[in-house]
VOGU-3710 file (C-alpha; in Angstrom, 3 decimals, decimal comma):
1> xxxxxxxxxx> 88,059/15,612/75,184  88,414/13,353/72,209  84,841/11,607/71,200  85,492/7,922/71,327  82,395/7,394/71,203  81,466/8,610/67,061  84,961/6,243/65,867  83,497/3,601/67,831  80,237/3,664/65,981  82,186/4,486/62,596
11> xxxxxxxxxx> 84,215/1,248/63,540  80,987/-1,340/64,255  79,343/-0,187/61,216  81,912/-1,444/58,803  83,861/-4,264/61,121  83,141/-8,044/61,099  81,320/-8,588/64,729  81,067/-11,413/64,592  84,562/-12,293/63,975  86,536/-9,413/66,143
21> xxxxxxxxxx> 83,704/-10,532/69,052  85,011/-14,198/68,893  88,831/-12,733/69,344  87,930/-10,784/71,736  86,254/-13,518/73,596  89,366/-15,850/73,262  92,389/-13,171/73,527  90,693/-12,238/77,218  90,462/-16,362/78,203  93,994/-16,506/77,109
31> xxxxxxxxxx> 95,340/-13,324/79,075  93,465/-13,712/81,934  93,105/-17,952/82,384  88,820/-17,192/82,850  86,954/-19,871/80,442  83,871/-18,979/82,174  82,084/-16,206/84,129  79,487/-18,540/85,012  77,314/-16,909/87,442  79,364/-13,506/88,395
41> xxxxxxxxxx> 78,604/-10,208/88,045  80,878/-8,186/85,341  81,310/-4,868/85,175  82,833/-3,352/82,203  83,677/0,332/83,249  84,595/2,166/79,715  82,602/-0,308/77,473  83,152/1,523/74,294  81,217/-0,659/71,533  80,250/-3,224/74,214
51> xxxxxxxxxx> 81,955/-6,377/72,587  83,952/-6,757/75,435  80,609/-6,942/77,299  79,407/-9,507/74,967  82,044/-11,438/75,376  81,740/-11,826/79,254  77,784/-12,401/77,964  79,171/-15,445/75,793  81,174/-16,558/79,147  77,921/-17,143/80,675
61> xxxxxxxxxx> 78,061/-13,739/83,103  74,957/-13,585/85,187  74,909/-10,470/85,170  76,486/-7,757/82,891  76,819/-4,021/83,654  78,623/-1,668/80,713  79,565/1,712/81,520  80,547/4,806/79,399  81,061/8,511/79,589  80,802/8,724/75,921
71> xxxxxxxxxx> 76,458/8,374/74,892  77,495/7,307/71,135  79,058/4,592/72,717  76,607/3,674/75,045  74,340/4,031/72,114  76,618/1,462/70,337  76,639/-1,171/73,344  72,571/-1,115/73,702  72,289/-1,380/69,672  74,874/-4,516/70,274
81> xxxxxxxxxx> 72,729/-6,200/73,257  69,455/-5,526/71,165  70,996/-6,935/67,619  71,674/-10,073/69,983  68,923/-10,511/71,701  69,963/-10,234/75,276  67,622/-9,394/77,910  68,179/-5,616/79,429  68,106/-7,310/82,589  71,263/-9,799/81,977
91> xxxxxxxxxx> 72,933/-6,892/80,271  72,589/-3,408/81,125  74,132/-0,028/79,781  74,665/2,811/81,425  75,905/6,368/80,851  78,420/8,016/83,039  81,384/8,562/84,391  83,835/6,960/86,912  85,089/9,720/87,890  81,773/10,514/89,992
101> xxxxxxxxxx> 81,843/9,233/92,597  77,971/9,193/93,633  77,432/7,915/90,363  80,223/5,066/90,576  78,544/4,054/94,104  75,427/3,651/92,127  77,465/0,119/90,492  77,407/-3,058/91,482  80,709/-4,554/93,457  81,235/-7,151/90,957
111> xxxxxxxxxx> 83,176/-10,262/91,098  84,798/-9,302/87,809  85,979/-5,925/86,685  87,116/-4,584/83,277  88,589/-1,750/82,320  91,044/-2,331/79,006  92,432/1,166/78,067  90,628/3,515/79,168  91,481/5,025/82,979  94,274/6,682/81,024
121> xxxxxxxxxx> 91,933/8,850/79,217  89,779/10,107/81,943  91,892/13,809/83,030  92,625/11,711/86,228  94,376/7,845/86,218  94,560/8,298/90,137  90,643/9,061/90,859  89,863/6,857/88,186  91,404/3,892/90,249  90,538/4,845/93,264
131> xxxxxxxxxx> 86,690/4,864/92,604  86,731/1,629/90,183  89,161/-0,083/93,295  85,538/0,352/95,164  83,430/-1,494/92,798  85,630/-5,160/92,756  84,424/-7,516/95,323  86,703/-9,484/97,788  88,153/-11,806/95,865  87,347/-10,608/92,485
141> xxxxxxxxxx> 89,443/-9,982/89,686  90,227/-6,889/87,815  91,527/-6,987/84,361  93,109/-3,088/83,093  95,562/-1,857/80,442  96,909/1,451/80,653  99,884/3,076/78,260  103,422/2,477/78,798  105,594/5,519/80,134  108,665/5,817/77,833
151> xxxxxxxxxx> 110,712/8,375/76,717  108,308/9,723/74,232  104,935/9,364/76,421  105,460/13,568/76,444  105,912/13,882/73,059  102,988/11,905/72,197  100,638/13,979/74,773  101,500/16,982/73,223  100,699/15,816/69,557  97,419/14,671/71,163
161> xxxxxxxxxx> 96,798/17,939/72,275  97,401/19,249/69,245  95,065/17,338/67,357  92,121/17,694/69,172  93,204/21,755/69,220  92,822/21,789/65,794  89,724/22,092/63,008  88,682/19,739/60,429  91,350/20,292/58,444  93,833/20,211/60,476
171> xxxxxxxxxx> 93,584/17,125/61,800  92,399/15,683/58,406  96,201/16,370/57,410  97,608/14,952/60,893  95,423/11,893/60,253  96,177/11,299/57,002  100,136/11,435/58,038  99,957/9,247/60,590  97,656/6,463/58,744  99,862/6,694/56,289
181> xxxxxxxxxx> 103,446/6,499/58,310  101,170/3,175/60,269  100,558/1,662/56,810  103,898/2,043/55,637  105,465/0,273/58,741  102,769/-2,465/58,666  104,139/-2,997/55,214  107,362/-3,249/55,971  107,041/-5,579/58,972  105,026/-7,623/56,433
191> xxxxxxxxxx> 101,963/-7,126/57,975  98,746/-6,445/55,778  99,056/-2,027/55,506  95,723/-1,586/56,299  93,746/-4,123/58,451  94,566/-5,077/61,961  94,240/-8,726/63,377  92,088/-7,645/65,699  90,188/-4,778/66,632  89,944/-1,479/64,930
201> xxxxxxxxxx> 91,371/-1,003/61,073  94,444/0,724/60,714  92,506/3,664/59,715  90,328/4,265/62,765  92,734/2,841/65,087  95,083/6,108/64,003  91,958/8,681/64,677  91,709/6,768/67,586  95,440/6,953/68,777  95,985/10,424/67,885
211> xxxxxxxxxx> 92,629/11,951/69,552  92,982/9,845/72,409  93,405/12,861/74,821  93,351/13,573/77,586  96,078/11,009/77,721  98,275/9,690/80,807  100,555/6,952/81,097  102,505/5,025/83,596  105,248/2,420/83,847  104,432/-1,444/85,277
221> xxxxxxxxxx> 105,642/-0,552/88,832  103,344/2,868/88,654  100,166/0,773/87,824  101,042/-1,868/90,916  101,473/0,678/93,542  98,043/2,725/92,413  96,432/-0,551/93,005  98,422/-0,922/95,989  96,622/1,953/97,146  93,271/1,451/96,408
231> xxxxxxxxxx> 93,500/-1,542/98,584  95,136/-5,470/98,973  95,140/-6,205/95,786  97,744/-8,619/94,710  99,112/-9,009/90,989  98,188/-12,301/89,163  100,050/-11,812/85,707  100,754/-9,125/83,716  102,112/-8,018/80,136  104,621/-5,490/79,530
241> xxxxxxxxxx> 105,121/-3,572/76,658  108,744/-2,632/75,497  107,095/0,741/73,457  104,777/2,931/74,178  101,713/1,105/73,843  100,048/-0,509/76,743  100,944/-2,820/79,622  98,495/-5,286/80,482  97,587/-6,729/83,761  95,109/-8,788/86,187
251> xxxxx> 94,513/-8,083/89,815  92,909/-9,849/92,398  91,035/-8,475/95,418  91,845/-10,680/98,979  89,207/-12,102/100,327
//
């Protein structure tokens, strides 16, 4: 399994938190319509560097629960809360994974749930709804993003595979390819070759898209009906994605 966890921390100790914190604050008002969390629990299941977390902190979140099965990046989180001065008790980390599910009936059922690209990457999309369908409250809101299936979602698992099969070298050279084949396109398009406009760099966003295994993928409809089935959950808006990147959407639990 790929370490998010060690390009997260690479990633916070050279990005602008301040600034990618404030877009991450407004890009998830604009998506999801939610100016403030005053007073509701938040769960962010797959935290990575926390700044999502943060954000629903900034939102005024009473409470704030991060979750990851990666410890760098649970490391990375706490470090965040600390550097900011939030209270443990506002804003807690935890370590673990959501794919257990005594340890996923250990969370809170939250009035808000998060989980932006990352049930994709757990070995099993399904479970992984199934359990994190338990933790959203009646009438709460659940906010996920999980890769497009397209034509080349198999080709792109099997390079995945391959990179985290091979040593340092190897996927030095399968790195530097791909970073390179992203810059050039960026270029093209006009777009600065190197820095994103949000988010990770072009640089550790290609470690990031290339070890991203294990790796699963579905189409809009496929994403509706596993909610479907983890209970009546109705769709509130969503985004689709014409490549193979990821649809977005928000669900809401009935009351």
């Amino acid at each position: 399994m790929f370490n998010f966890g060690a390009n997260w921390r690479n990633f916070l100790a050279r990005a602008d938190v301040a600034g990618v914190s404030a877009r991450s604050e407004r890009d998830f008002s604009e998506f999801t319509g939610v100016t403030s969390l005053e007073g509701q629990t938040f769960l962010d299941i797959g935290c990575g560097t926390g700044l999502g977390s943060l954000a629903a902190v900034r939102l005024g979140a009473a409470r704030v629960v991060s979750v990851d099965v990666s410890r760098e990046s649970v490391e990375c989180a706490e470090a965040l809360r600390a550097r900011e001065g939030i209270d443990a008790s506002r804003w807690t980390v935890l370590h673990g994974s959501v794919l257990e599910e005594s340890f996923v009936a250990t969370l809170p059922v939250a009035t808000f749930v998060q989980s932006w690209g990352v049930l994709h990457h757990t070995g099993d999309m399904r479970r992984a709804f199934a359990n994190t369908c338990t933790r959203i409250a009646p009438g709460g809101l659940f906010h996920t993003a999980i890769y497009n299936r397209v034509w080349t979602s198999p080709m792109w698992h099997s390079l995945k595979r391959a990179y985290n099969g091979r040593g340092p070298l190897g996927r030095f050279v399968m790195h530097g390819s791909f970073f390179a084949y992203n810059a050039a396109a960026r270029a093209a398009g006009l777009k600065h070759p190197f820095r994103r406009e949000r988010g990770m760099s072009v640089y550790y966003d290609a470690i990031d898209w290339l070890g991203g295994y294990p790796y699963e993928y579905a189409t809009h409809d496929e994403v509706v009906a596993l909610m479907r089935d983890g209970g009546d959950f109705s769709l509130v808006r969503s985004r689709r994605d014409s490549g193979f990147g990821c649809n977005e959407f928000l669900f809401r639990r009935a009351s």
